[in-house]
N, C-alpha and C positions, 0 to 999 in steps of 0.2 A: 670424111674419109672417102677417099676416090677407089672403087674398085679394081680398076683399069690396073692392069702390068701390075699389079698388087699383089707379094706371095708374104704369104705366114708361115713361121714353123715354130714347131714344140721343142721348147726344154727342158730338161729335166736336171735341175738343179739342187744341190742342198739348201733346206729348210731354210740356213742362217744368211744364205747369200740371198734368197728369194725375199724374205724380212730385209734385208738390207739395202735392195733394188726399190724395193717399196718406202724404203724408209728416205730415199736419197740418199744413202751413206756411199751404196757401189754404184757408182756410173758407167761401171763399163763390164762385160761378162768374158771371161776369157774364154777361147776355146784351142782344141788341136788341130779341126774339122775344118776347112773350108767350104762355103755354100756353094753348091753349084751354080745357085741362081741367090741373091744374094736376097734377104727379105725384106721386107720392109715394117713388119710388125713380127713380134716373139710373144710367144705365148709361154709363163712361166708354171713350168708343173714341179710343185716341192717336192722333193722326194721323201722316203722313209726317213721319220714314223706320219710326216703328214698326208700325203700319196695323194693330194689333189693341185686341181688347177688353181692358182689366188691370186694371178693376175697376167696382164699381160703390158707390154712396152710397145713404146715405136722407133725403129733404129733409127739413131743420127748418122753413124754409116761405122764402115769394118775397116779396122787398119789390118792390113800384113807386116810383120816384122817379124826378126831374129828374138825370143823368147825375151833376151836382155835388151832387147829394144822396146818391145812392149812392156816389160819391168820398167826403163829411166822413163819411158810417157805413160804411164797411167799406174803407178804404182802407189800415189796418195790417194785416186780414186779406186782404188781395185777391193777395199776390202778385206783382202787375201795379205799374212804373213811371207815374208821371201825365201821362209824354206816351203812352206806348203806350195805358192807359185812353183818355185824349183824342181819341186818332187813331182807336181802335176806335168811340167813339161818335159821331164827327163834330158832323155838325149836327143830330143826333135830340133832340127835346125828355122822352124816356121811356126810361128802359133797367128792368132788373129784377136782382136778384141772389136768388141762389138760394142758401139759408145749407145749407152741408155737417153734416151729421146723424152718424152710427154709416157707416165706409168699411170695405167689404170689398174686398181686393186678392186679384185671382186668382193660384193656384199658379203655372198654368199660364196666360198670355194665348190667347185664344179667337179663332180668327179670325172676320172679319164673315159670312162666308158662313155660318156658325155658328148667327147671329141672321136675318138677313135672306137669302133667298132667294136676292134678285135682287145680291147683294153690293156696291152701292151704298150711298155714307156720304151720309146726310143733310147738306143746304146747312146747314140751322139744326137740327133734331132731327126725330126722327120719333118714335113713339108703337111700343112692341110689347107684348104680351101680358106677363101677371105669372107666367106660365110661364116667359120666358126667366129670370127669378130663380131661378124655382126650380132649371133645369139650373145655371146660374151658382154658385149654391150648393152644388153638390155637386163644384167645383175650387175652394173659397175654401179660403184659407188663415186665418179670424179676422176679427173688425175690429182697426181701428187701436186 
């Protein structure tokens, strides 16, 4: 893992999508958010009732499309039913999906205070240092 131009950010996903990411079932994570700077590793933080970190991915890269463009390409990989997709994008004319790369699943789940200071889970993501991989990586268990 090359440091260099290397950016991470946090997610905070449901429980079932976070098991599904790990499991291989969803390869790809959708979002509303555009990165400003696009990342090259995600770190997955399940949310309630799990509320830890338990693993993290490496992006294969982020498509842009019209919500129903992202549905006809990756909607055998998505995981996600096509009203839940639907109701998650409303009336947004842009979503993004983020294709899942090489997943490392922690031994151990890491709590947030861990990574972030202030122990608050980002609304959409936030950006952390490529140091938190590094710690991360020394409780992985492997990729997938």
């Amino acid at each position: 893992m090359d440091s260099d131009s290397t950016s991470v950010a946090l997610l905070a996903i449901k429980p079932r999508f976070a098991d599904a990411i790990i499991a291989g079932e969803k390869k790809v994570e959708f979002r509303k958010t555009r990165f400003s700077q696009p990342p090259r590793y995600i770190v997955l933080y399940a949310s309630t009732p799990v509320q830890q970190i338990v693993a993290f991915f490496e992006v294969a890269y982020i498509k842009e499309r019209t919500p129903i463009g992202l549905w006809r390409e990756f909607r055998n990989v998505g995981a996600i039913e096509y009203s839940e997709f639907s109701k998650y994008y409303g009336t947004r004319s842009t979503g993004y999906a983020i294709v899942v790369g090489a997943v490392w699943k922690l031994r151990k789940p890491a709590a947030l205070r861990n990574i972030l200071p202030k122990n608050s889970v980002p609304q959409s993501f936030c950006y952390l240092r490529f140091d938190t991989i590094v710690r991360l990586l020394k409780t992985h268990s492997g990729r997938r």
